[in-house]
Every structure is written in C-alpha cells, then in structure tokens.
Phi, psi and omega in degrees: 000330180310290179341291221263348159231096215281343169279130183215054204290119169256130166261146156028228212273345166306129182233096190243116201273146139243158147220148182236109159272139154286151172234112200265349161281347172263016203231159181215120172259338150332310167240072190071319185244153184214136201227140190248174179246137145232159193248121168243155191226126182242142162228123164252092154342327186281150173271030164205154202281146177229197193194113166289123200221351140187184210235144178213146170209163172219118199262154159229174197244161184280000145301336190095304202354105201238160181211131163234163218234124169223141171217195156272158170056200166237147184018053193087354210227156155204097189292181181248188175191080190319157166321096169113329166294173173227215197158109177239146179187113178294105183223172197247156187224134172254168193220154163277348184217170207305312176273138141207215183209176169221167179192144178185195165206158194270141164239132172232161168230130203275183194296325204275024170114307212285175192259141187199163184284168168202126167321141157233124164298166171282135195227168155275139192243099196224127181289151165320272187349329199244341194322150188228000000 
C-alpha cells in the first residue's frame, strides 16, 4: 500500500492515505502557477460505521504563506464509511510557487453520535523543476 500511497496518518481506528501528483498540464509556470492532484483513501478499521461531516486543511506555500481551508464533507459528499471500508477521492491544490505542503483534519462522527478528529497527514507539495 506504501507504493501507492507514500503518505499515511492513524487516529484510533482511521487510517488516512495520501498520494500527490504535480500536473503540468494544468500549471503555467510562466505565471505564477503550479497545480497537484492528490488522492486520498480514508480507511475504517474499527468495528462501527463512521461519518465523515467535514474537513479542515493548512495549505503553505514554499514562502511559509499558509491559507486555511474548512468546509463540509469531502467533494460534496459526506460518507459513512462501514467496519472494513474506505472512501476514496481525488482533488486538487493549486500554489503560487513551485513548493509547498498540505495538512489537516477530518471531524468525523462515530455510530454512537460522538465526535472526533482524525489526521490527515502532511504531505508534500514539490513541482519536478525544484525535485531534489
């Protein structure tokens, strides 16, 4: 699973994968922008179904620049995710400079209503052009 997801954070019974592609058909680096793909795979381990009901994230820029992001759900949506399932889903970060990162967290809700946090790791934001 590392392969396919080199990023990874566990809360209690969560397990939230990331992996990120730059994409260079969507970045003009001429003008300021460089824009990633990233895939996240939410897994629950636990033996009750849990719900994801919203996101919180902090994006920086290779300036320290940081912008945070909080909404509901993930791409509309806000699953559940039964004992033994996942919940996968793909979205985009666009940046003013070639580096930066992303980090956050998931508020989920467990079966019996309470409420709890879950990691979303710190991941790297890096164009090929700066890769070292």
């Amino acid at each position: 699973m590392k392969e396919f997801f080199p990023h990874s954070a566990t809360t209690g019974d969560i397990i939230v994968r990331v992996s990120v592609s730059y994409l260079p058909e969507q970045s003009e680096p001429g003008k300021g922008r460089w824009f990633w793909a990233y895939h996240i795979r939410i897994e629950n381990e636990g033996a009750k179904p849990v719900q994801l009901v919203s996101r919180e994230w902090v994006i920086s820029d290779g300036r320290g620049a940081r912008h945070e992001v909080r909404g509901e759900g993930v791409v509309g949506e806000q699953p559940v995710l039964d004992p033994g399932g996942s919940f996968d889903y793909v979205s985009g970060c666009p940046l003013t400079t070639p580096t930066g990162s992303m980090e956050g967290r998931y508020f989920m809700v467990g079966a019996d209503g309470a409420r709890f946090e879950v990691a979303i790791p710190r991941f790297p934001l890096i164009a090929p052009a700066v890769a070292t």
